[in-house]
N, C-alpha and C positions, 0 to 999 in steps of 0.2 A: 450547336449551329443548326440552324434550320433550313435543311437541306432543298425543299418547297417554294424559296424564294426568290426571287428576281433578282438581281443583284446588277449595281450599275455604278461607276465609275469613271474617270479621266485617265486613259492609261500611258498620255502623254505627260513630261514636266510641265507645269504650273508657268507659263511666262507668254511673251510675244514671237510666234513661229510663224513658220509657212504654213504647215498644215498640224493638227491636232486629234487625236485618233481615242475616243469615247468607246467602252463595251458597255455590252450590255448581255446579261448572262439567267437562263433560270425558263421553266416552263412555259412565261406570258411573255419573252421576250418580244413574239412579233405581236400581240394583245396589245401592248402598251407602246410599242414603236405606231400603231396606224393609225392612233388619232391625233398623231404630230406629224405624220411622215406625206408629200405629197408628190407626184412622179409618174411616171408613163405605168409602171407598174406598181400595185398597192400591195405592199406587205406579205399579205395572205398567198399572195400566188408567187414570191422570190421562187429563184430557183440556187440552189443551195453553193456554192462557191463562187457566184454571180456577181460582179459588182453592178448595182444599181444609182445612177443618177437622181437626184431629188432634192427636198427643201425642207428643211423642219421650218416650223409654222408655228405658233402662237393663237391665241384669240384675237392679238393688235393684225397679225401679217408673217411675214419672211421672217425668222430671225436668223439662217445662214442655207446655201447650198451646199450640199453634201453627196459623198458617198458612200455607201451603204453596202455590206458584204454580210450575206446571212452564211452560217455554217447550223446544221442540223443535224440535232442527237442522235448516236451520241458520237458521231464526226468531226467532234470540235475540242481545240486546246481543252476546257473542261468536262466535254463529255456530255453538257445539257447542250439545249438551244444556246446558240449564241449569235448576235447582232456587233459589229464595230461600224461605226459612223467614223468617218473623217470629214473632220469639217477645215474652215479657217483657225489660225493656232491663234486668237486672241485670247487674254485672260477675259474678257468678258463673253464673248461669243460662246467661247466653249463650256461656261459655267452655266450659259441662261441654257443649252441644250441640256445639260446633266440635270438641272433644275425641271427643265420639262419633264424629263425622264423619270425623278425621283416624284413628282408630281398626279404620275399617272399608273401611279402605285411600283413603282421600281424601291428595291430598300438601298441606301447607301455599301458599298459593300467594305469587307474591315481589310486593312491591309492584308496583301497572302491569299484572300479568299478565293480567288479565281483560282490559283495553282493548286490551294487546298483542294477545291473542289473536284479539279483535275485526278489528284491523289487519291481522293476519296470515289471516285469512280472509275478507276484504275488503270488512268489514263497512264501513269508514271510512279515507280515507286519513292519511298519517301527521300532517297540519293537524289533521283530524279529532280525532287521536287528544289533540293536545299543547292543542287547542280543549278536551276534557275538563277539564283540568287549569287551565285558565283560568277556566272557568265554576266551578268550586270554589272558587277562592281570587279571585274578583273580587268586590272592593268596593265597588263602586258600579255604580249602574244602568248609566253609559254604557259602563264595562268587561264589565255582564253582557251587553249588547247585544252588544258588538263579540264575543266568546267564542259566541255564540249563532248569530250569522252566521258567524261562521269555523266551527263546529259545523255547520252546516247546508252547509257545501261553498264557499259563495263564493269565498274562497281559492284551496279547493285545485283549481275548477274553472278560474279563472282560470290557473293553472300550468298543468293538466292542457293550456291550449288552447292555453297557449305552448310547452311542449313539442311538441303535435303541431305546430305552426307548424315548431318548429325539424326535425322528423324528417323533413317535407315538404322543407326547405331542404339538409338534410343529403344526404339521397338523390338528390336534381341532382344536387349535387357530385358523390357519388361515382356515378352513373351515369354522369357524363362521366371520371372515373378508368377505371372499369371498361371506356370506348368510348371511346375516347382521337380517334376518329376522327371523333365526332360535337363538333366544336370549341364554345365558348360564344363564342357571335357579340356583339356591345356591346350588343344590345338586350335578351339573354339574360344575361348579365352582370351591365346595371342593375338586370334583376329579381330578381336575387338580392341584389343591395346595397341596393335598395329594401327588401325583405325583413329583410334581417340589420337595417337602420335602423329599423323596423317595432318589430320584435323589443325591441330597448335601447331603445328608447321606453319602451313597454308595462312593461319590467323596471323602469325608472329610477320609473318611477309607483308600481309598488311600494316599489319601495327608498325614497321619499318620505313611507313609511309608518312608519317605522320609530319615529321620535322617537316620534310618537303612539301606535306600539303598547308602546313601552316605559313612557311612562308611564301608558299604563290599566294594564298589570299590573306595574306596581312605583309607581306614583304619583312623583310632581313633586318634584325632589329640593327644597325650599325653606329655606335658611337665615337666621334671623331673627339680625343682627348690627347691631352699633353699640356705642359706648361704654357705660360702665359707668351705670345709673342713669337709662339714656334709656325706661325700661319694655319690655326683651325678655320678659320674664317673663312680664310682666302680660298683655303681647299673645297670648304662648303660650296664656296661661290664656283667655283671653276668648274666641279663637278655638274650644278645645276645649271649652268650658261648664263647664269644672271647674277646680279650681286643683290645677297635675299640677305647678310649678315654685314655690319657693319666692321669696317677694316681699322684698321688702328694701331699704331706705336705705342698709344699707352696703354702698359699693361690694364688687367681687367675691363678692358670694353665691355666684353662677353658676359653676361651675369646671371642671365639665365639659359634656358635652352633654348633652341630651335629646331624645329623638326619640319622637314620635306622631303617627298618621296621621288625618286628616280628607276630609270630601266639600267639593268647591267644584265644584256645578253639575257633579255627574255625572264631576267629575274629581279620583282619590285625591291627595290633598294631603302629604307625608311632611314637617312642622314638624319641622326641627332648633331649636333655642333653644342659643344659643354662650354663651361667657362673654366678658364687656366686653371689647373690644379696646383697648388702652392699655399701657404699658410697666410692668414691677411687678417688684421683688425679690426677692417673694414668687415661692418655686420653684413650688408648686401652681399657683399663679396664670398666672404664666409661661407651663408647661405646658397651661391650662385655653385661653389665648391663642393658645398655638402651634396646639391642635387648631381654634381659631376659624379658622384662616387656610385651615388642610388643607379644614376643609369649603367656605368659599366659594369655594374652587380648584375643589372637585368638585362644585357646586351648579348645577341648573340657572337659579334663579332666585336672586336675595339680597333681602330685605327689608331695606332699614337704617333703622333705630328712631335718631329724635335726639330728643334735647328740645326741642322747638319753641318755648317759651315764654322761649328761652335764647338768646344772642349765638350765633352758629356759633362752635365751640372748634378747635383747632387738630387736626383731623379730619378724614378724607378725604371728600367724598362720591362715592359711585360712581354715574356716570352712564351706565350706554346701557340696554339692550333686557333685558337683563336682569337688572334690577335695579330697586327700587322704593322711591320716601323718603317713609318717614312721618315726619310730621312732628309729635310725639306731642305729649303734656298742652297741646292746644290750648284747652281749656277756662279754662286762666291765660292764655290770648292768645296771639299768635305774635310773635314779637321781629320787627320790623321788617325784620333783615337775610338774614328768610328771606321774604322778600315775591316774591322774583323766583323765587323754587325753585319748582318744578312738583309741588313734594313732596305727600300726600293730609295733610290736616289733619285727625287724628285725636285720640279721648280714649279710651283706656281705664277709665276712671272713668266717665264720662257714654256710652262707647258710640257714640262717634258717627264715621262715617267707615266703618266695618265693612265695609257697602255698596260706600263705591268703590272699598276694598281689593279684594274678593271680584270687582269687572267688570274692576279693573285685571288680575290674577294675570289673567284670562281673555282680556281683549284683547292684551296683551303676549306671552303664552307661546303659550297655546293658540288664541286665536278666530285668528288665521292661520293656523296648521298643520291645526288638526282640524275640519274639520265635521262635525256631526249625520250628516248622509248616506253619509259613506266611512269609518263606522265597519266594514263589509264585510270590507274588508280591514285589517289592523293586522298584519303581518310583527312578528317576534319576532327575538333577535337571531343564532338558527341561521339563520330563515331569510336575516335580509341577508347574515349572512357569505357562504352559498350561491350568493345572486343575484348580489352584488359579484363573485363570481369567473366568474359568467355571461355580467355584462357586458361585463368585462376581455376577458373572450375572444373574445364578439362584436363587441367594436370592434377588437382583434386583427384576427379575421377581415376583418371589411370594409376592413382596411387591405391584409391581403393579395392582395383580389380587386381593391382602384383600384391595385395596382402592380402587379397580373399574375404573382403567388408564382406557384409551382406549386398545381396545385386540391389537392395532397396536404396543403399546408398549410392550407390554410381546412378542409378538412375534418378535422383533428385541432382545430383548435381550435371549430369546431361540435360535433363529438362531446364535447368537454372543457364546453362551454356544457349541453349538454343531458345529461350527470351531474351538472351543478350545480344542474339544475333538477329533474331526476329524486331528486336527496337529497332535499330539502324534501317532494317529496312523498310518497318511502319507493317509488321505480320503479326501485333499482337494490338493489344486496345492500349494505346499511346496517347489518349486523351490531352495529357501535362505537356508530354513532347511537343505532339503538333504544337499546341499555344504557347510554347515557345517557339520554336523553329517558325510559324508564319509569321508572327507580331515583330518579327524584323523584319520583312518584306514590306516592298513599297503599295501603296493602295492603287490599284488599278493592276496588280501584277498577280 
């Protein structure tokens, strides 16, 4: 990436707005903003947090009035010059200015590259940067928290201390490589095994983060299944306040999936709605069955929806931690032979039960794993990958130094421990990383 370049963009959505907000990023920014820009004040003289009133201009005339906010390197979200125009939010307005811009030698810029560039001038480290992209696409409060604090360093500070831990650990070792004569005595020894123990502690606490941080930003995989007719639909619908699934007495309405997402207590919700699970002829049907099974294979949770008002039919219930029985149109009563079931006695019609649903989902899944408090940290799943291979190796090592390897092996496996912790936070040459990690970000961010 050619760090030298001017880089310019729409870093509003693309459609019909009030107003529309254009960067423009890189060494020539004010160069290339003054032969468009006209105003009480010209470009060359902004003063650096200033908003400036003005007009971009063409060769024909006016093409919008704007305002104008210059930030100066390296005091700005990326660290170079930066320029944002707001103009009017039309799709055409705001495209003939970007067009100016790119015209007057600005380079299109690739999706990421603004925050990259951020990264790369060490505005924020690489948490930091992948925290940006959380806080865009989190939907719900406690996902915006957690994105906020990982934004704010928590994270990446926490690494940052475990790496120096490990560079401190590492450089014993190889001090005694390098002085072969200064021996490590038992007591010298334990303190480095104490240490490396230290260390996979500290990593494993993170790694413990993981579930939690996967579902603030992809939310709770949850599949609503049961036999045909038990009200999965009805549930779907009541849940999401609209009717998103089609209701039905005859069986197999349902045929394929549905999926949409919900808040439960600050935690995104991802409702699957299956089709009846039962044996059928019918090839759609069949199929609509087989995909019911795929999902509760990959579900974090399962809802199963019965008829409560009904004998139990020859149908499985699924019992442990994660899984939950409603036990539906309790409103016609509950059949006697579900008296012992732990199931929530719910109505879809009357409403009623919503409540324990909503504490269950929360005590069962989440109120164990997540607290309010250690939303701080929530690891993503680069990062476990990462950490996993951290602490592989630091228990590696500490195996090697209670047998007495050579110190030549602990210290390839320290050094190995502390690139895996250096990737996560963008301290070693991550080249393949970055181009992945920015080319999901949106272009202009």
């Amino acid at each position: 990436m050619a760090l030298d370049d001017t880089i310019a963009a729409i870093s509003t959505p693309i459609g019909e707005g009030a107003l529309a907000v254009l960067r423009l990023s890189g060494p020539d920014a004010l160069s290339i903003l003054t032969p468009i820009f006209a105003g009480a004040i010209s470009p060359e003289r902004f003063i650096p947090r200033c908003v400036v009133f003005g007009r971009i201009q063409d060769a024909g005339g006016k093409v919008d009035e704007v305002l104008v906010t210059y930030f100066r390197a390296p005091n700005s979200y990326t660290g170079d010059d930066l320029v944002e125009i707001s103009c009017h939010g039309g799709i055409l307005v705001t495209r003939r200015v970007l067009d100016l811009l790119l015209a007057n030698g600005a380079r299109m810029a690739d999706p990421g590259e603004f925050t990259q560039r951020a990264f790369l001038n060490g505005k924020m480290d690489l948490t930091q940067a992948e925290a940006v992209m959380d806080l865009i696409r989190a939907q719900t409060e406690l996902a915006l928290r957690s994105a906020h604090d990982q934004l704010a360093g928590h994270l990446g500070n926490e690494l940052a201390d475990i790496r120096e831990l490990l560079l401190t650990t590492l450089a014993h070792v190889e001090a005694y490589i390098d002085f072969p004569d200064e021996q490590i005595d038992p007591d010298t020894g334990k303190t480095l095994l104490d240490r490396i123990i230290a260390l996979e502690n500290r990593i494993e606490r993170l790694l413990a983060t993981a579930d939690q941080g996967r579902v603030l930003r992809h939310g709770l995989r949850t599949v609503i299944y049961g036999p045909p007719n038990a009200g999965k639909s009805s549930l779907l619908n009541l849940l999401l306040g609209y009717d998103r699934a089609i209701v039905s007495d005859v069986p197999g309405t349902t045929r394929d999936t549905i999926e949409e997402v919900i808040n439960i207590r600050g935690i995104p919700v991802r409702l699957i709605d299956t089709a009846g699970a039962r044996e059928s002829s019918d090839l759609l049907e069949s199929e609509g069955v087989r995909r019911t099974q795929q999902q509760v294979d990959q579900a974090d949770l399962v809802i199963q929806v019965v008829d409560g008002s009904k004998a139990p039919a020859d149908f499985k219930v699924l019992e442990d931690r994660s899984h939950v029985l409603i036990l539906n149109k309790s409103d016609l009563g509950v059949h006697s032979r579900w008296s012992e079931c732990h199931g929530i006695r719910f109505s879809c019609r009357e409403r009623t039960g919503l409540e324990d649903l909503n504490q269950t989902i929360w005590d069962r899944v989440v109120g164990e794993k997540v607290k309010l408090g250690d939303m701080r940290v929530a690891i993503n799943a680069r990062h476990q990958a990462c950490l996993q291979i951290a602490k592989d190796l630091l228990v590696a090592g500490g195996r090697s130094l209670q047998e007495e390897k050579s110190p030549e092996f602990v210290s390839i496996e320290l050094r190995g421990a502390l690139d895996a912790v250096g990737e996560v936070i963008g301290k070693i040459d991550t080249e393949d990383v970055l181009g992945r990690i920015f080319s999901e970000f949106c272009i202009g961010k």
